[in-house]
C-alpha positions as CSV (number, residue, x, y, z in Angstrom):
1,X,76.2,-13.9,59.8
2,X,73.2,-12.0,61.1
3,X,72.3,-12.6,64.7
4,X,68.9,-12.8,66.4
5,X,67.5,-11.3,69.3
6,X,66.3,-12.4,72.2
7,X,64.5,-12.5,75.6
8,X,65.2,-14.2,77.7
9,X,64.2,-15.0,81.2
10,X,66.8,-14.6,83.8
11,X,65.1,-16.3,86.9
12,X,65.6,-15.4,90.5
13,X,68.7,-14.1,92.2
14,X,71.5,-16.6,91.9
15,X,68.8,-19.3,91.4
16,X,71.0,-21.4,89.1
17,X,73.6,-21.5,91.6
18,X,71.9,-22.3,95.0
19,X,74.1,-25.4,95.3
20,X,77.8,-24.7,95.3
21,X,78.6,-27.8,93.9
22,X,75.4,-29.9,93.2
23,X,73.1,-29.6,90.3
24,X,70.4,-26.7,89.3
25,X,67.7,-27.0,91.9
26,X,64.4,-29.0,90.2
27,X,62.3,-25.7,90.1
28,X,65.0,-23.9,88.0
29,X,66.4,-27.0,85.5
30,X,63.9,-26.7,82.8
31,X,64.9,-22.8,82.5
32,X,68.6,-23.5,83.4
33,X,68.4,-26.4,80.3
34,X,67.4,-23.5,77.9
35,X,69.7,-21.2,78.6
36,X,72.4,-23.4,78.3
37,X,71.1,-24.3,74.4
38,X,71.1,-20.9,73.8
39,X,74.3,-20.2,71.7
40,X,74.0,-23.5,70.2
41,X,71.1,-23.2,68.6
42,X,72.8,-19.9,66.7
43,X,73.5,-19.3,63.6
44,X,76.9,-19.2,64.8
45,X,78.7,-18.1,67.7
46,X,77.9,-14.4,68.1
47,X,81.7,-12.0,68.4
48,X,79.5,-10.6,71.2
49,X,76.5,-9.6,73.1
50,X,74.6,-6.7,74.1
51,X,72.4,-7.3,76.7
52,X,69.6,-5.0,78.7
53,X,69.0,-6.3,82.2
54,X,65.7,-5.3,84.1
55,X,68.2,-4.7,86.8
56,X,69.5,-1.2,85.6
57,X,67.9,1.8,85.0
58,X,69.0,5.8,83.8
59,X,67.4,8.7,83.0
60,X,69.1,8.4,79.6
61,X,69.9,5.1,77.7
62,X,73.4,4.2,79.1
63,X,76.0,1.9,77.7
64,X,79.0,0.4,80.0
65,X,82.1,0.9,78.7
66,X,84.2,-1.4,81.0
67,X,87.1,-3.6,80.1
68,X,87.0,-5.7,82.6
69,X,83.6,-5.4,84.9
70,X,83.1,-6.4,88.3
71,X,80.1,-7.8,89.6
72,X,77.2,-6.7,91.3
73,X,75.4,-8.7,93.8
74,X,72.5,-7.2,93.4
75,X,70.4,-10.2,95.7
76,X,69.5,-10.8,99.3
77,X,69.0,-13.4,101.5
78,X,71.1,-17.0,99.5
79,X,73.7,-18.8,100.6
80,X,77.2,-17.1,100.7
81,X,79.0,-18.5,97.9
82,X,76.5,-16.8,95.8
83,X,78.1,-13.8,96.6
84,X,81.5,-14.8,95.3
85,X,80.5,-16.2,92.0
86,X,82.1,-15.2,88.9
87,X,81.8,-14.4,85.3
88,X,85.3,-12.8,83.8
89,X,83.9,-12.2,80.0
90,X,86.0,-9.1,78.5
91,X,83.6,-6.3,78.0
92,X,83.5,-4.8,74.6
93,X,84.5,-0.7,74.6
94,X,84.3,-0.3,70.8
95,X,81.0,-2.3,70.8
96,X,80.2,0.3,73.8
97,X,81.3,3.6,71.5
98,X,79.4,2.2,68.8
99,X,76.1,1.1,70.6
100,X,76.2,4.7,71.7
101,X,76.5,6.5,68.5
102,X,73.4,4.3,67.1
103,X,71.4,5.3,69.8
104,X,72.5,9.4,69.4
105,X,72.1,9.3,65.6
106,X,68.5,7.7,66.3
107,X,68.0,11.3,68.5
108,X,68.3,9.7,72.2
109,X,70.3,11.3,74.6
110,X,72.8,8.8,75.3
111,X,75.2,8.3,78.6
112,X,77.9,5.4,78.7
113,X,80.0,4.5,82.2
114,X,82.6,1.9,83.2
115,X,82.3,2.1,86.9
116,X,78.8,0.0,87.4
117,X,79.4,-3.9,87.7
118,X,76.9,-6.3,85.8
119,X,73.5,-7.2,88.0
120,X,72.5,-10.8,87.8
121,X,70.4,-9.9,85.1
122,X,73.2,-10.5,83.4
123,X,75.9,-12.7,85.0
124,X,73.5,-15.0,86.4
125,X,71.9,-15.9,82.7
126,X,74.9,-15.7,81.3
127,X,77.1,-18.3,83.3
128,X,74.3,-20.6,82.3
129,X,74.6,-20.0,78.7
130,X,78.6,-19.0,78.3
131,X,80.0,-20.6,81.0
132,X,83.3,-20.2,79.1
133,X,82.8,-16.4,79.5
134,X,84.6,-16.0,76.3
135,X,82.5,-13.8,74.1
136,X,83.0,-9.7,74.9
137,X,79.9,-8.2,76.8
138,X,78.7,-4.9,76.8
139,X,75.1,-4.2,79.0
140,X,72.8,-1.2,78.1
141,X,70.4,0.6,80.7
142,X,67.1,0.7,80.5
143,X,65.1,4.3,80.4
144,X,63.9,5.0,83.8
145,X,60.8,6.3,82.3
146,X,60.1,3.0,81.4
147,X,58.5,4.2,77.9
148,X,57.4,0.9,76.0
149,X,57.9,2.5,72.8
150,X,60.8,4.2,73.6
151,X,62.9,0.8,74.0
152,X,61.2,-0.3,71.0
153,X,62.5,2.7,69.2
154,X,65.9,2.3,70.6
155,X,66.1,-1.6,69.6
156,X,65.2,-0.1,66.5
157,X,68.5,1.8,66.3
158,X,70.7,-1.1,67.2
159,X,69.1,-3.5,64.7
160,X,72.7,-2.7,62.7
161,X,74.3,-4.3,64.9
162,X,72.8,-7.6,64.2
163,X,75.0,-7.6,61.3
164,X,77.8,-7.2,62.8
165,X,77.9,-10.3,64.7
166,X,76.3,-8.8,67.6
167,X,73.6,-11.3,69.7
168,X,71.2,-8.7,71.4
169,X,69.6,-10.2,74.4
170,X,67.0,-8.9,76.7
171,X,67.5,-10.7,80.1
172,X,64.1,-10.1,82.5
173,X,60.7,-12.1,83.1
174,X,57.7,-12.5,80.7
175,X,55.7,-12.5,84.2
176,X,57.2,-10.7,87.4
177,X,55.5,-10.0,90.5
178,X,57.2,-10.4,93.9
179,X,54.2,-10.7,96.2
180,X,52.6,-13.4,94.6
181,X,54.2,-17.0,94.5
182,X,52.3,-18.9,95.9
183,X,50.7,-20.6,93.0
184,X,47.8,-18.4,93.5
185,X,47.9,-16.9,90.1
186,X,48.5,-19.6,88.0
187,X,45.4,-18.8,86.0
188,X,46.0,-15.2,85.6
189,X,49.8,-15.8,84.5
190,X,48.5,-18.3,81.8
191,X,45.8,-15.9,79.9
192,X,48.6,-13.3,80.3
193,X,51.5,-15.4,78.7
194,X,49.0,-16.4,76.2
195,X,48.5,-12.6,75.0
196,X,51.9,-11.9,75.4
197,X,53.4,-14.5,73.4
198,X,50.3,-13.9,70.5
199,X,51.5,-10.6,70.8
200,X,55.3,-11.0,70.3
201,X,53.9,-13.5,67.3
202,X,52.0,-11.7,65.3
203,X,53.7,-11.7,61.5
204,X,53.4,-8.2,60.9
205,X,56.3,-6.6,62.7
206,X,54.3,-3.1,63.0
207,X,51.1,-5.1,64.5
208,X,53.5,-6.4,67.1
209,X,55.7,-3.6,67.9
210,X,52.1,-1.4,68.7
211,X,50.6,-4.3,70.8
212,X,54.6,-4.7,73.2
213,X,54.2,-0.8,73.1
214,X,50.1,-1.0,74.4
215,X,50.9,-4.3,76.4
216,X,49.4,-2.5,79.4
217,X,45.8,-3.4,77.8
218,X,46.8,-7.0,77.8
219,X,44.8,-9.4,80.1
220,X,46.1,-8.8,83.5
221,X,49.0,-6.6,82.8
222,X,49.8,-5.2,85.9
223,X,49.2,-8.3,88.0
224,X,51.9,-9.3,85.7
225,X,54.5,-6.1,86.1
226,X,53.2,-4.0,88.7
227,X,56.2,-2.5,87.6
228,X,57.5,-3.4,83.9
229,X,61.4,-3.4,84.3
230,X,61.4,-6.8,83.8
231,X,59.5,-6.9,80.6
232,X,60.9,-3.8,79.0
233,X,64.2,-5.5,77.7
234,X,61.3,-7.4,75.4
235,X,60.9,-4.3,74.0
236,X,64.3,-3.7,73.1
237,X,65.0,-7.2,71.5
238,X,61.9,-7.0,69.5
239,X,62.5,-3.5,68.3
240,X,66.1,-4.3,67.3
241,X,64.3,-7.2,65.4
242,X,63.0,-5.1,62.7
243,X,61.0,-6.7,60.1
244,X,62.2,-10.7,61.6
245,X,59.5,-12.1,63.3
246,X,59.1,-13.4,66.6
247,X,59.0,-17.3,67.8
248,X,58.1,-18.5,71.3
249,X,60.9,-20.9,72.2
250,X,60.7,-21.5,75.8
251,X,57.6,-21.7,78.4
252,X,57.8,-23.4,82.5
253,X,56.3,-22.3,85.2
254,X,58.6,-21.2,88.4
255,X,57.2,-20.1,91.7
256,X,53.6,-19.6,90.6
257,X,54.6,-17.9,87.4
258,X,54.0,-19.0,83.9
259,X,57.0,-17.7,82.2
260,X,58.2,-17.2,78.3
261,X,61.0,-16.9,76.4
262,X,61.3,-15.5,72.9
263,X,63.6,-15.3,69.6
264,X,63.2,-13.2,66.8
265,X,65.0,-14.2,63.5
């Protein structure tokens, strides 16, 4: 059966986890409750992801290869057991080679590599929403260029995938900007989820795919990303979406951020 895509938002470090054996700390349930619905609410259980993590970045798309990946730590500053959490899913080599070859036949120069262990854009979100870490997981870079229409474009080329039973997840924030959580943007973060959700919305695919790719001219864009890692992996999942259109399906806000999450068919 034909998958989705999604984006969805992966929180803060290991802030899912900040109590080794206590629940998700108040702040972080409402976003910890949604990821956990998130292969539920599937048509059926995807044979395996492809996810793009704001947490990796190439000069040329890159897929990971990796049987068996490690993981990376990539956080600072939480409690210690944070740093031996785990997340054994199998990774996915054939889904790798053939994420790859999409990507090349769409005309982008294409690396893959099976050294890199997964950021916490991925195993963090994950272990919330496959805790079993039973369904093979392959992550792709983004472009260090950090071209909007670029990762639409290479969505694009994946959108085959779908069909093969493949979920493809983009795992960032609909608002990211370290210096400011004190609350003090609230307002700001609002009228720019607003845009950004009409945005990823709009029922004609083409509309939406050239607002994502101009979402620089939406309200208060780089108080949002002063840097857009985090929302390019939007770009990705809506580009892989094709003609399907996009639904908002999850909104909280988390230190002083108002943040989104998004399916598309």
């Amino acid at each position: 059966m034909k998958q989705p895509t999604l984006f969805l938002p992966h929180g803060g470090g290991p802030c899912f986890f900040l109590d080794e054996d206590g629940p998700v700390p108040p702040e972080w349930r409402p976003m910890g409750d949604f990821l956990a619905r998130v292969i539920a609410d599937l048509p059926e259980r995807p044979k395996a992801i492809l996810i793009v993590s704001g947490h990796w970045e190439e000069p040329h798309f890159t897929v990971h290869n990796g049987e068996r990946p490690e993981l990376l730590y990539d956080y600072g500053g939480f409690p210690d057991h944070t740093y031996a959490l785990r997340w054994d899913a199998p990774g996915a080599p054939a889904l790798a080679h053939r994420a790859a070859a999409l990507l090349e036949a769409a005309g982008f120069p294409t690396a893959t590599e099976g050294d890199r262990g997964w950021d916490h854009g991925v195993f963090i979100p994950m272990k919330v929403a496959v805790p079993e870490a039973d369904i093979p997981t392959v992550q792709l870079s983004l472009r260090r260029d950090l071209d909007p229409a670029a990762h639409i474009a290479a969505g694009r080329a994946l959108a085959p995938l779908r069909d093969e039973g493949v979920l493809i997840v983009g795992s960032g924030m609909s608002f990211h900007n370290m210096r400011l959580r004190d609350g003090s943007v609230q307002e700001a973060a609002d009228a720019f989820d607003a845009a950004l959700t009409a945005a990823v919305t709009d029922p004609d695919p083409a509309a939406r795919d050239a607002s994502l790719a101009a979402w620089e001219k939406l309200p208060h864009a780089r108080l949002a990303h002063p840097r857009e890692e985090h929302l390019l992996p939007l770009m990705v999942a809506a580009g892989a979406a094709s003609d399907d259109p996009g639904a908002h399906i999850f909104r909280d806000r988390v230190i002083g951020w108002t943040v989104s999450g998004y399916r598309f068919g």
